[in-house]
N, C-alpha and C positions, 0 to 999 in steps of 0.2 A: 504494500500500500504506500503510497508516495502523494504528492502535492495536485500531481497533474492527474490523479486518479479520483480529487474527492468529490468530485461533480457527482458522482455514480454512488456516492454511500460508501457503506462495508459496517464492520463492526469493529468498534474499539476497547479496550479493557485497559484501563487505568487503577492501579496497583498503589493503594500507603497507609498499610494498616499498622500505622504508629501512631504519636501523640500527637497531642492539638497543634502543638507549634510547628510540628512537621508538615500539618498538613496544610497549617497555614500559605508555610512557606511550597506548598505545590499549585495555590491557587496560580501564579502567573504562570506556570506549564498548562493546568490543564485549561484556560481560557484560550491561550495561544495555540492547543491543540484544535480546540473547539473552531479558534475562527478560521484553521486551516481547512478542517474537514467539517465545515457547517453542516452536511447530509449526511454524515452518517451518524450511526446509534450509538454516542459516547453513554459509555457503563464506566463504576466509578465503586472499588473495593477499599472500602475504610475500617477503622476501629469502632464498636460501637460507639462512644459518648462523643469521640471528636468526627466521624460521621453525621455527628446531626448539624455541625456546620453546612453540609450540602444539601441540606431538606429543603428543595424548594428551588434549587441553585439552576440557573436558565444553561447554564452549558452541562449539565449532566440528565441524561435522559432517564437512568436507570441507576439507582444507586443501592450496592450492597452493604451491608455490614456486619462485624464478625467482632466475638470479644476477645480482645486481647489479655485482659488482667484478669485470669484464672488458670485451675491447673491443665495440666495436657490432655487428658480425654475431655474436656469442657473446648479448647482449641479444637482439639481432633472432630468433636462434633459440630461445631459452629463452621467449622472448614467446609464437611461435608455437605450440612444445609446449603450451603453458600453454592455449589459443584452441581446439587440436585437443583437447585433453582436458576442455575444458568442453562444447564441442558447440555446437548450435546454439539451445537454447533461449533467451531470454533471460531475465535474471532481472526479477523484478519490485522489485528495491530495489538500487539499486549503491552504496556508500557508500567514497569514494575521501581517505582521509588523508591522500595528498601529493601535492603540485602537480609540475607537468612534462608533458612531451609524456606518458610514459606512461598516467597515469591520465586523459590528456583522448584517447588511443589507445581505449582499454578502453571508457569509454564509448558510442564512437561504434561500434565494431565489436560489440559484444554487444547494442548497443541496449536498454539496460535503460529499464523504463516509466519508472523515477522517477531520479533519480541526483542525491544529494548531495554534493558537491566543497570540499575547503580552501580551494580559490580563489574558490570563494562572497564570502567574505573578500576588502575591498580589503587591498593591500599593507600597509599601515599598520597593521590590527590584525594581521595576522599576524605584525608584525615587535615590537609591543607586548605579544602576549599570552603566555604562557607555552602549549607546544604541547597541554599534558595538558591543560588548561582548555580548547584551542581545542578540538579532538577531541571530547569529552564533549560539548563544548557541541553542534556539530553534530550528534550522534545526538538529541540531547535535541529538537532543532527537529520532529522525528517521534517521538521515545520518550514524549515528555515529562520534566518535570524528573526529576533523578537523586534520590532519598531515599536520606539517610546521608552518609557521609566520600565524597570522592570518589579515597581512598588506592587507587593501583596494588596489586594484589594477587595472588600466585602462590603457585599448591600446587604442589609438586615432586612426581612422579608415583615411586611407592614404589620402580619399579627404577633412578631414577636415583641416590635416598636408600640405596640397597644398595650401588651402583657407587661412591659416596662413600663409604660407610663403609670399605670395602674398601682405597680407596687412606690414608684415615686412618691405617686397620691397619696397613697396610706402612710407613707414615711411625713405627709406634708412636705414634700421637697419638691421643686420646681426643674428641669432640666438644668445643665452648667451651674448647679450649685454646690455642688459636691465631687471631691475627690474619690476616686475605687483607690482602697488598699489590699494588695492579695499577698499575703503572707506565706502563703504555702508553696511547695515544688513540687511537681506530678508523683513519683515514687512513695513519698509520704502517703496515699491513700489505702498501702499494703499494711501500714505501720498501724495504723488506725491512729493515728495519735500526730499532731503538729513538732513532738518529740520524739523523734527514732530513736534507733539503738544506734552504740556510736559506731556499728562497722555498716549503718547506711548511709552511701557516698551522696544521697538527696541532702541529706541535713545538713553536709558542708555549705548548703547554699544558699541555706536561710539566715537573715539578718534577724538579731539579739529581739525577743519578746519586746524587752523592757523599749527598745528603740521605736517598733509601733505603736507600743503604745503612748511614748513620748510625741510622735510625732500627730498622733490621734487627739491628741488632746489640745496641741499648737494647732492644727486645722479650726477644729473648734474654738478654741478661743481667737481666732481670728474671721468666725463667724460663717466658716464654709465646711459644709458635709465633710465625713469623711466615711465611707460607705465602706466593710470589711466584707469580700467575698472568699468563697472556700469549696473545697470537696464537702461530702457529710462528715468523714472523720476530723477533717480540721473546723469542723465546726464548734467545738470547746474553746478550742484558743480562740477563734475567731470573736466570742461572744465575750470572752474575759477582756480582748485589746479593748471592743465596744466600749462593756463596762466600767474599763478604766480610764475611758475617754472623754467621756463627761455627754452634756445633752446631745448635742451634734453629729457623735457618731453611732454609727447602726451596720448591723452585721444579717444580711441576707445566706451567708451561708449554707448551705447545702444542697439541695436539689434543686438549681437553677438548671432548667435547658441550655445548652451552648449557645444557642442564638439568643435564650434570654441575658442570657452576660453579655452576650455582642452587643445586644442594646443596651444594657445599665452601661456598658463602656462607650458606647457611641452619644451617650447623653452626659459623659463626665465632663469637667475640666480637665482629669489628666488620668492616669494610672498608675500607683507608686507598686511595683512587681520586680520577684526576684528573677534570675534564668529560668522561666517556667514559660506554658502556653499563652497564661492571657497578655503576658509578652507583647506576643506575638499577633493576639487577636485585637487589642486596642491599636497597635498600630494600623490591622487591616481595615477597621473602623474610621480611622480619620483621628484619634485620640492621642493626644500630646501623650507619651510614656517616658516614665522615668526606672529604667530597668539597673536592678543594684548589680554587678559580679563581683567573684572572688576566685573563687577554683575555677569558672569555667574562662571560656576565651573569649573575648566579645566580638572580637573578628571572624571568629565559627559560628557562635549563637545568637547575635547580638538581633532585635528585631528590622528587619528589613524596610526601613521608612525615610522619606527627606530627611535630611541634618534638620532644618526647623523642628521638627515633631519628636525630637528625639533625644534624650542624655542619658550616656550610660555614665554609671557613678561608680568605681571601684576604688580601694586602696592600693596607692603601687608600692606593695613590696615583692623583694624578690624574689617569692615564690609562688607568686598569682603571674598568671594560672599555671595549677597545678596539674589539672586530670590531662590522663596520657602518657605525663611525662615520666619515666621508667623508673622502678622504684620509691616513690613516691605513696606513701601510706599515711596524706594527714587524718589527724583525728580533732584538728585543735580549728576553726574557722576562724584564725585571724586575721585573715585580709574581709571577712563580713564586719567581724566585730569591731573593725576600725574605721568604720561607716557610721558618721553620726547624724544625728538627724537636721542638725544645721543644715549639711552637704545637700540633703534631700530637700528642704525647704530652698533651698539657695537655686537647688536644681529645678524646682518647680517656677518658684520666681525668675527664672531664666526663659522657660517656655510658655510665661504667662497665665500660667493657671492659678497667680495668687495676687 
């Protein structure tokens, strides 16, 4: 299947059953796929909870999803469904964004004519490039180059923008009055707890309790929201920063829709978030973010948005960042913990959200 073929259709199967921020960063592949082959029947395999970003999405015709955060006969079986409900045809373009047995599974059993893979890529540039550049770039090898920004971009679908305003209303908040604080990192939801154990490599990436809640309370007393969002596990801390925040702040926590955070984020002033998804989804929003690192790298993870819309805030010392690098076993998060909340207000006042 090629460029000069999509007048005539065909079938395509777009492949990234990983986390939200992942898959954020796949929206400028799979639009650019789309406007290549406007006729044909793009299908589109995700994770279940970061799947429901596409509910609705004008460039995906068919969208599957499959859970990822359980054990292996719960995989094995969600796989299967997924193989029974595609059928037997195979597609004529497979295009697989993340490496692991899964997507080299899918290949081989759906037998698509053409099938482009992450692992195309030796190790080395995938460990050097940033993943939204990687992605893009791989559709591009058959789209041809992308023209324009290559900024991640999402419309929020009118009734999830209703379902937010609704909860605004009950909060008494008005849109742009309020800051999103998200406290948490994806991994943490195995933990049950906004506190893991210290050999979970998520928790190096969260900034100090006591610093949300400092900075929950400077929001508030300078008269602007400051909204705490979460998984259901991190919904304890979530309710504690609240609490110690004073009138102003409120914690939504737990079973939010993906789209319905699209929009509490698409109606912020800003987003203050550590290396995690919503990251990544307020910048697809249009929302000023203030995303914190330490171990991770912000040149690999950092969210894909204009310099205006965007401050990453880290401590440089000489061992940020750390992950990947050989031998390397911290357990101590000192480049989070020398993040103060000054830095974060300074960084917010810089992008005009205060």
């Amino acid at each position: 299947m090629n460029r000069k073929e999509d007048s005539g259709g065909g079938d395509i199967l777009l492949v990234s059953t990983d986390r939200l921020g992942d898959l954020v960063w796949t929206l400028p592949a799979l639009e650019h796929v789309r406007r290549t082959f406007p006729r044909a029947r793009l299908s589109f395999l995700a994770s279940e909870y970061a799947g429901g970003l596409l509910e609705g999405h004008p460039a995906v015709d068919r969208l599957f999803r499959i859970q990822r955060n359980t054990h292996s006969l719960g995989k094995l079986f969600h796989y299967l469904v997924f193989l029974a409900r595609w059928g037997r045809k195979s597609p004529d373009l497979l295009v697989v964004f993340k490496g692991g047995h899964l997507g080299r599974s899918i290949g081989k059993r759906l037998g698509a004519n053409q099938v482009y893979s992450i692992l195309d890529y030796p190790e080395e540039k995938r460990r050097a490039v940033h993943p939204a550049r990687l992605r893009l770039e791989l559709v591009e090898r058959f789209c041809g180059p992308l023209e324009g920004p290559p900024w991640p971009a999402l419309r929020v679908p009118a009734p999830f923008r209703e379902k937010a305003r609704k909860m605004l209303e009950e909060l008494g908040w008005e849109p742009r009055s309020y800051v999103v604080l998200h406290p948490g990192a994806n991994k943490l939801v195995r933990y049950r707890s906004i506190v893991a154990p210290p050999d979970a490599r998520s928790t190096l990436r969260l900034w100090p309790m006591d610093r949300w809640k400092e900075l929950a309370r400077e929001l508030s007393l300078r008269g602007i929201g400051a909204l705490l969002t979460g998984s259901p596990p991190e919904g304890e801390a979530c309710r504690e920063i609240a609490s110690a925040g004073g009138e102003g702040v409120r914690s939504l926590a737990g079973n939010l829709h993906v789209l319905e955070l699209a929009a509490l984020l698409e109606s912020a002033r800003a987003v203050v978030v550590c290396d995690t998804g919503p990251a990544h989804l307020g910048a697809a929003v249009g929302t000023p973010v203030v995303s914190l690192f330490g171990p991770t790298d912000p040149a690999l993870t950092a969210p894909v948005a204009p310099p205006e819309r965007l401050r990453v805030v880290k401590a440089d010392l000489p061992c940020s960042p750390c992950k990947h690098k050989p031998g390397v076993r911290c357990r101590d998060n000192r480049c989070m913990q020398e993040i103060q909340a000054a830095r974060v207000l300074r960084a917010l006042e810089d992008l005009g959200a205060l």
